[in-house]
N, C-alpha and C positions, 0 to 999 in steps of 0.2 A: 605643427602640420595643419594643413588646410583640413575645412571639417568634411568636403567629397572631392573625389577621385576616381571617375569612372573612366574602364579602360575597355576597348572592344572583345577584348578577351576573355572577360566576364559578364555577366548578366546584372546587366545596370537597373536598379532597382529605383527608379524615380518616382515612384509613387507618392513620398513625404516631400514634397515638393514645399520652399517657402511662401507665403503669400502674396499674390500679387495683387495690387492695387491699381485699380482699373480706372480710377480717376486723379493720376498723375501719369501724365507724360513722360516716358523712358524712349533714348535716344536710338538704342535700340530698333524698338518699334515707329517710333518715328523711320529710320530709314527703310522697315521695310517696308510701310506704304509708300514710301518715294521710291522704292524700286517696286515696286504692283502687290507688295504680297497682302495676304488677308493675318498676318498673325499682330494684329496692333487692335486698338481702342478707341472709339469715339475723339478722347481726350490726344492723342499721339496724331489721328486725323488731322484735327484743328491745329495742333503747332505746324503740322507737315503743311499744311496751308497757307499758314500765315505767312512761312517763310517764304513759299511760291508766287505769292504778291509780292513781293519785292525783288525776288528773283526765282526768274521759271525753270534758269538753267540749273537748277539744283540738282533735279530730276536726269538732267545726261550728267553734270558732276560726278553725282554718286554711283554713276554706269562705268564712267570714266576712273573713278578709284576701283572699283571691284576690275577691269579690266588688268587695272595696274599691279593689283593684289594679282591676277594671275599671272600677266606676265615676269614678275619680280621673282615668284615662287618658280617658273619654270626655268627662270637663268640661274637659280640658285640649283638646282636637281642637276641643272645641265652641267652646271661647274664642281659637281661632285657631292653635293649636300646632300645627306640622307635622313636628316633631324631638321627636324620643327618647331619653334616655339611661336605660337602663334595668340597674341594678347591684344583681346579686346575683339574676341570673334565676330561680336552679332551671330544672330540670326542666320540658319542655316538658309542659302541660297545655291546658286550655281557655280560650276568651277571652285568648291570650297579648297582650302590649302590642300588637305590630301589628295583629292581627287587630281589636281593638278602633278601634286609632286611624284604620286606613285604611278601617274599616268608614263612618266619620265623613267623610275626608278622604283617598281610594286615593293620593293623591300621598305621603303621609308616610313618611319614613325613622325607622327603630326601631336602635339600636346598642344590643346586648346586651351583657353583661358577666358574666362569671364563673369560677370558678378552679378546678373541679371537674371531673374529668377524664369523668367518666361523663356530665356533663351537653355538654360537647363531644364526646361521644360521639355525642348526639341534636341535635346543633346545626340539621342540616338542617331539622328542624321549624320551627326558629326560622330558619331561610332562605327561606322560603317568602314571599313576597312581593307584593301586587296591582302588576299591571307599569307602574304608572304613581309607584309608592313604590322603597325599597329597604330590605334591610334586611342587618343582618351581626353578626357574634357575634366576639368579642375575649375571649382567654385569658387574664386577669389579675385582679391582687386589689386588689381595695378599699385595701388598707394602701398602694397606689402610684397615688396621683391621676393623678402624673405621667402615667405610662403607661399611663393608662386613658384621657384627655383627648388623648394625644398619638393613640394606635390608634384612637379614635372619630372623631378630626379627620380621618382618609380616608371618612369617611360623611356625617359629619356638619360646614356651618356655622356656625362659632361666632358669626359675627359675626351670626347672627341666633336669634331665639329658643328655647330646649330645654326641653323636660320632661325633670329630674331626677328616676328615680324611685327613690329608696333603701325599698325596699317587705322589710320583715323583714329586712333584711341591718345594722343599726347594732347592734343585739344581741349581734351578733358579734365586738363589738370591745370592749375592755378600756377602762375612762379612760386606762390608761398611753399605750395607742394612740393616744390621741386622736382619737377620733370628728367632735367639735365643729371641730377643725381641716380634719378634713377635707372634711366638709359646707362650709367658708367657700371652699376650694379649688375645690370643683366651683362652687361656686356665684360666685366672682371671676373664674370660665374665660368664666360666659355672661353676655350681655347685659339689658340693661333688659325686661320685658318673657317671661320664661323664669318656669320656673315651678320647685317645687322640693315633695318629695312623698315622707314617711315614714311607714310602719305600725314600731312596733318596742314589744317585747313588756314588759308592764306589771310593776313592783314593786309598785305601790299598789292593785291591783284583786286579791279572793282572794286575800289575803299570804301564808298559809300553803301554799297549794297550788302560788302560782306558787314560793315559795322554795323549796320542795322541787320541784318540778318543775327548778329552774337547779340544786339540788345533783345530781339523776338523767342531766341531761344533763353536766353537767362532769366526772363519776368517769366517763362512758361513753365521752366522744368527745375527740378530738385539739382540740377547736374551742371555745370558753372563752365563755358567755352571762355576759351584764352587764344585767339586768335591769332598766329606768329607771321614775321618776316621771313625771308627766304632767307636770309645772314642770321634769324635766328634757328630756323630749322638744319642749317647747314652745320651751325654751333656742337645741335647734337651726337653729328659724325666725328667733334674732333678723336685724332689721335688713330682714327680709320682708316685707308685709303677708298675714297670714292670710286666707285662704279662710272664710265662714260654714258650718260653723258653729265653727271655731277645731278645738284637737286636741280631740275626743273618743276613745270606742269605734271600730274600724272599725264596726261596724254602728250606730251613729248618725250618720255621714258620709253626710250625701246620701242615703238609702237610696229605691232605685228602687221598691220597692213594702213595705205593711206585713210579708211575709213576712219580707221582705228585713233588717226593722229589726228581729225579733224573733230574728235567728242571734247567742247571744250571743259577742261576743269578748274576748278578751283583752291586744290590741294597743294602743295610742294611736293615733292616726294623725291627719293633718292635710296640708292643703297650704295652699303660701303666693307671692307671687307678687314678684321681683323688680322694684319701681318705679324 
């Protein structure tokens, strides 16, 4: 079992908090200064910088995924999903998964995931709850399905249907890792009927900027991007049925208004739906 498991229904005691290290770069915070927030470091400034010399459009990018993160969660409430698995949260910002889904459907439970100490720092945000939903935040990494699936099974029933939402967080894993394995793990845990749901950051769109962008962040940070095609992100859904319009752009997904489709990104993204 994972070592915390806070759920809005109790009284989250975050006080023991792990240490953070204030002079290494966590991607985390990296994105929140690229989206204006004040919870990052000196150190997280300077990489969020460097990247922005080479490409400025980072800054709508990552407006352009969190967009996508809500509208993905709002077609999932809307086609009946009442569960959340939501990995590789960040940083509490706007329209977080719950607030979206219980916007839809206040009954809905949201299980958060993430392995970042500063981001369980802010967890209560992500506690926060319509009292007819629940929600809870679980201290663990991606690389351990196990005990991601086991800590979310005190929130969450498996035997009925989940939004998977791996939204930016497959990037972060090497092939060695195994990505692909892992994605069939979360997704052999839920039921028929569950849904499964990637934004992850592009090789094949601006080749030159995004490759130099994955060399600026891998000399910066402890944390190793692997950078995919659209035919390798697409790979992830085998055995799914895709959502229309299949993976594109995050800002060609559904996009809620024409504003909305002109934020360009540089994500793939798609969802797909276990039959």
């Amino acid at each position: 079992m994972p070592d915390k498991f806070f759920r809005s229904s109790v009284h989250a005691d975050l006080s023991e908090l792990p240490r953070i290290d204030p002079s290494v770069a966590h991607i985390a915070r990296v994105y929140d200064f690229w989206l204006g927030g004040k919870d990052n470091f000196a150190v997280d400034r300077e990489v969020g910088k460097q990247v922005l010399e080479i490409h400025p459009e980072t800054v709508l990018s990552v407006r352009a995924n969190r967009a996508f993160l809500a509208r993905s969660v709002r077609y999932l409430a809307e086609q009946g999903i009442r569960q959340f698995l939501d990995v590789g949260t960040g940083l509490p910002s706007g329209n977080n998964t719950h607030e979206v889904a219980q916007a839809v459907a206040p009954q809905s439970r949201v299980a958060y995931v993430d392995n970042d100490p500063i981001v369980l720092a802010h967890a209560r945000a992500l506690l926060t709850s319509h009292p007819q939903g629940e929600t809870g935040y679980l201290d663990a990494d991606i690389r351990d399905p196990g005990a991601i699936l086991a800590g979310a099974a005190e929130l969450l029933d498996f035997s009925k249907p989940v939004g998977v939402m791996l939204v930016a967080v497959l990037h972060m894993l090497t092939d060695d890792e195994g990505p692909g394995e892992i994605v069939d793990r979360f997704m052999a845990a839920v039921p028929p009927g569950s849904f499964l749901v990637i934004s992850h950051l592009a090789s094949d769109v601006q080749r030159d900027a995004m490759a130099e962008m994955g060399r600026r962040l891998n000399s910066s940070m402890t944390q190793r991007f692997t950078m995919r095609t659209r035919a390798e992100v697409t790979a992830f859904f085998h055995g799914l049925t895709l959502v229309d319009p299949g993976v594109v752009l995050t800002h060609e997904w559904r996009p809620a208004s024409p504003d909305d489709a002109k934020i360009p990104g540089v994500l793939w993204a798609g969802a797909a739906r276990k039959d």
